[in-house]
N, C-alpha and C positions, 0 to 999 in steps of 0.2 A: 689657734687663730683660724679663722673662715678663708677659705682659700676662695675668692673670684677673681678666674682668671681671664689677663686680656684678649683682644681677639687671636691676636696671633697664637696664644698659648694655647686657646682654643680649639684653633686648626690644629698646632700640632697635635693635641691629644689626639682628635680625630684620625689623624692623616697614620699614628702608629697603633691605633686599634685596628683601623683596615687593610696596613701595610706589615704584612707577616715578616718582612727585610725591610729596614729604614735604617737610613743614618740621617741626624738629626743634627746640623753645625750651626749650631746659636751661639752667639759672642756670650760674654760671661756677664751677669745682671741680667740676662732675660729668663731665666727660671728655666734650665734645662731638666734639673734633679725633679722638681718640683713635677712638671708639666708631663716628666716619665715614668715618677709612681703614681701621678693621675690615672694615666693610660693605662699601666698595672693592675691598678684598681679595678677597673672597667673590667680589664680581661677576665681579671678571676671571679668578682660578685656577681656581674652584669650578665656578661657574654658568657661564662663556664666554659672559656677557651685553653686557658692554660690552669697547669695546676701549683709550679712554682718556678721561681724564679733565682735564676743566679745573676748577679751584680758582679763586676770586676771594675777594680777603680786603683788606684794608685793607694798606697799605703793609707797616707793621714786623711782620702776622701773618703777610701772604706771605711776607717777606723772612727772617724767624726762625721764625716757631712751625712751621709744617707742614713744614716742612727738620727739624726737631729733634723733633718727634715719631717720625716715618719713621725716624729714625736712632736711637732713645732705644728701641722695643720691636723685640723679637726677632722677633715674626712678622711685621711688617712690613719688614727691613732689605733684602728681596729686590728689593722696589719701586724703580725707576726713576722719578725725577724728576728737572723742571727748575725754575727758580726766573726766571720772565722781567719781574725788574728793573732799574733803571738805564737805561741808554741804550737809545734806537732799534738800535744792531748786536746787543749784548749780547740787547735782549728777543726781538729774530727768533731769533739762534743759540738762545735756549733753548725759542722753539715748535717751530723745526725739530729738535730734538733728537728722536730718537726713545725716548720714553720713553713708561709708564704715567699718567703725572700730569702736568700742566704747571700751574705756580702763576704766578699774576697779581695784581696789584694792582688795583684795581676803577679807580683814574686811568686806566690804562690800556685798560678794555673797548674806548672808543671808536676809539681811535689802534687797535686790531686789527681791529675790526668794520668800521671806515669811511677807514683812510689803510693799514694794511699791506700788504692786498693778499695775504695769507698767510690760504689754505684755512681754512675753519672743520673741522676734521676731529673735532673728539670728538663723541661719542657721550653722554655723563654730565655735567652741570656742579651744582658745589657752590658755592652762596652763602655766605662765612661771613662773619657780620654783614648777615644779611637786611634788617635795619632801617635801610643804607646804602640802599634801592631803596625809600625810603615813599614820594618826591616819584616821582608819573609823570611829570612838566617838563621832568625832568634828560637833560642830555644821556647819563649810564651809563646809564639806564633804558631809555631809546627804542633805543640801540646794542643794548642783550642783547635787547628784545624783536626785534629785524628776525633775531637766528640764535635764539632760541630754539625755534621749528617744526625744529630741525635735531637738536635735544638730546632725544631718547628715554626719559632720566631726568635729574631734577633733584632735587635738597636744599637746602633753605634751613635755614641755622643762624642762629641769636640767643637772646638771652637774654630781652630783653621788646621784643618787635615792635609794643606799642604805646604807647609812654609819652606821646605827644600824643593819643592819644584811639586810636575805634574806627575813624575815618577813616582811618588811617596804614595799618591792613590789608590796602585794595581794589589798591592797587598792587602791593605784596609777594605777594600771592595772584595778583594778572593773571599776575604771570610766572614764578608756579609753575606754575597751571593753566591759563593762556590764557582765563582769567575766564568757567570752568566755574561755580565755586560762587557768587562775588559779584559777575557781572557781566560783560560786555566794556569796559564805559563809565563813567567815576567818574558821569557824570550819573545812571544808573538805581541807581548804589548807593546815590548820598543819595535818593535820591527814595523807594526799598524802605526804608530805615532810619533816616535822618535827617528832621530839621524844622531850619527856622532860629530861629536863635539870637539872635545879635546882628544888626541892620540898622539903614540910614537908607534910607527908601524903598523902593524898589524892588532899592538896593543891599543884599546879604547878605553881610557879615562873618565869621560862623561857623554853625557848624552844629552841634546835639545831639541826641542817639540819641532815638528814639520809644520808648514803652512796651513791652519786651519784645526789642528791636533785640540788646543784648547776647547774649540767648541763642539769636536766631536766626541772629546771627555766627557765634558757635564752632558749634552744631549743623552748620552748612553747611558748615564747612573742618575738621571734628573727626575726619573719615576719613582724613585724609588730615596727621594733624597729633598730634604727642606734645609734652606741655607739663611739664614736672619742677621743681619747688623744691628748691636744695638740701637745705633744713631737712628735708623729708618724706623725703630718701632718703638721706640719708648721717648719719651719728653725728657731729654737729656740737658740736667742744670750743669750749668759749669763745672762743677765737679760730682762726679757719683762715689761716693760713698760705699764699700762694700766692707763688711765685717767678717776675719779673718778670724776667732778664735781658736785658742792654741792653750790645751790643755795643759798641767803639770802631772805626775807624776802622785801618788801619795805621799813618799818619801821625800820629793822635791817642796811640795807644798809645805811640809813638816818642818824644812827648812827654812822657808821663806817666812812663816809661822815665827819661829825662834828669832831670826835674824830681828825683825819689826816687834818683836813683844820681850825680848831682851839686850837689845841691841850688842849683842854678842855671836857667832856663830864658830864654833870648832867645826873645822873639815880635815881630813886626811892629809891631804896638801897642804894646811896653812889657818891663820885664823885667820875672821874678819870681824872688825870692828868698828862700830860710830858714834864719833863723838858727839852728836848731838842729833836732832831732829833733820837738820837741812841735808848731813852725812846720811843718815838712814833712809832718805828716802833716795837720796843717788843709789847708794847700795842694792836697795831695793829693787829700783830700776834696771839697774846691770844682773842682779839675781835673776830676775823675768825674761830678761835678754836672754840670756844663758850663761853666761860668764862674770867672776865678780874682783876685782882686785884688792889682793891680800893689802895687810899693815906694810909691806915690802915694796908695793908697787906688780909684784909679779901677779898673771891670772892664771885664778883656778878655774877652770869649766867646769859649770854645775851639770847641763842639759844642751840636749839640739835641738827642742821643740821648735822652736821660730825657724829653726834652721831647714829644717823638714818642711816645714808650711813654704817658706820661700820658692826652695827646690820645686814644689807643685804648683806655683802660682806662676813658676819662670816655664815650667812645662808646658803650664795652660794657656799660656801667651805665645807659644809655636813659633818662637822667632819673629815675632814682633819685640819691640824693644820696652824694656823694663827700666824706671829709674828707682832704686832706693837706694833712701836716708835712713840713715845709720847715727847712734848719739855716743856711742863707745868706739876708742881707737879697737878694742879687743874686738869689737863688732864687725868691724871691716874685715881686720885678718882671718877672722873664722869665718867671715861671707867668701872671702879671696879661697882660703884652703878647700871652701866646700864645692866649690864654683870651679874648682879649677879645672 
């Protein structure tokens, strides 16, 4: 597919080929993915700025989205990447791959940074889902800051970096900029911009922004930072439309195969069966869910695919509110267990 992109997409490319530190908070529909291997692009054929790139994204974005973008527009299909999921053999073979891109799952920073043993060689690293790095505690956090002096350019993507307040900022910003703008030390960023909030004593519970705190946040990291609503940029119909695909399994599929082409299916658990057309295709449907209900009433869980995607789509929304509909009673309780 031809990628022409709109103005705004356009600035952005711009704005992260000339900005060696950017984060980049565009709402979800405006072509984040898209508009930062644009920029990729540029660096490595155009400019011969960088030499390769590391990706960190949450599980099922590493493992599908940035694979199926690269592969989905035309200027980009040139691009060499690897995809370093699943196993410890599987995720070395794909950092040693010599490729332009190597995608990772953010689980993993640590086990690279601190058990592989395998060269930190890029040159560029792209955060997608900035707002996975608010806690500085975490162990992903402290792993990327000990290689980030190594990383020459960085991008941080997200949609809203701060849905628990202005606090979530000072972290995501340390390890874009090495805590140029808001500090080296969370202690001197409450102390510049917060007061306490809640306490007993001497104990402090929380903390809320001083008089003016907000705009002397953005003013300080606004150089270095593009922020986009969809609503302001794109011709928004009543409802937008985004597509979620949600892989199976070989072995999952195989199943789903048998169930629809014999309307029979033996599992470990239980049999399932359908008595007619109008049955197998309910069945069907709950097989794709994840879950199917035996001859008994009881459910067998097939897969968490959907399950998984959900979990991303509820992260990517940072505490803005999410509704879904659910067609299975089994759907609910395994959204409830997963959620909880």
């Amino acid at each position: 597919m031809k990628f022409i992109p709109h103005d705004y997409q356009q600035y952005a490319i711009q704005f992260l080929t000339e900005h060696p530190v950017a984060a980049l908070l565009l709402d979800m529909g405006l072509g984040k993915t898209v508009t930062t291997l644009t920029a990729i692009n540029e660096l490595l054929f155009d400019r011969f700025e960088i030499r390769r790139v590391l990706v960190i994204a949450p599980l099922r974005v590493a493992r599908d989205t940035w694979s199926a973008e690269i592969e989905k527009w035309e200027h980009l299909k040139h691009l060499k990447y690897s995809v370093a999921v699943g196993t410890s053999a599987e995720r070395r073979q794909a950092l040693h791959a010599k490729t332009d891109i190597c995608i990772l799952n953010r689980e993993n920073i640590s086990w690279l940074v601190e058990e592989s043993h395998i060269p930190f060689d890029f040159d560029m690293l792209v955060i997608d889902e900035l707002s996975g790095f608010k806690n500085h505690q975490t162990k992903r956090f402290k792993a990327l800051m000990k290689v980030r002096p190594k990383v020459k350019r960085i991008v941080g993507l997200t949609g809203t970096p701060s849905s628990n307040g202005l606090m979530d900022l000072w972290a995501e910003f340390r390890l874009l900029d090495m805590g140029q703008r808001l500090g080296r030390f969370i202690g001197q960023y409450r102390t510049a911009y917060f007061q306490p909030d809640k306490r007993n004593g001497m104990v402090v519970y929380s903390y809320k922004p001083l008089p003016q705190a907000e705009k002397q946040i953005y003013d300080k990291i606004s150089d270095i930072t593009i922020s986009m609503k969809a609503i302001d940029y794109l011709q928004m119909p009543e409802l937008l439309l985004t597509e979620v695909p949600v892989r199976l399994s070989k072995q999952e599929r195989e199943r789903y195969k048998q169930l629809k082409q014999e309307f029979v299916l033996d599992l470990p658990d239980g049999e399932i069966t359908a008595a007619n057309a109008a049955s197998l295709s309910n069945k069907l449907s709950q097989l794709a869910n994840g879950a199917v209900y035996d001859d008994t009433g009881a459910v067998i869980p097939i897969h968490s695919r959907k399950l998984d995607a959900l979990e991303d789509l509820i992260e990517a929304a940072n505490g803005k509110p999410v509704l879904v509909a659910y067609w299975f009673k089994h759907d609910l309780e395994r959204i409830q267990e997963r959620l909880r």
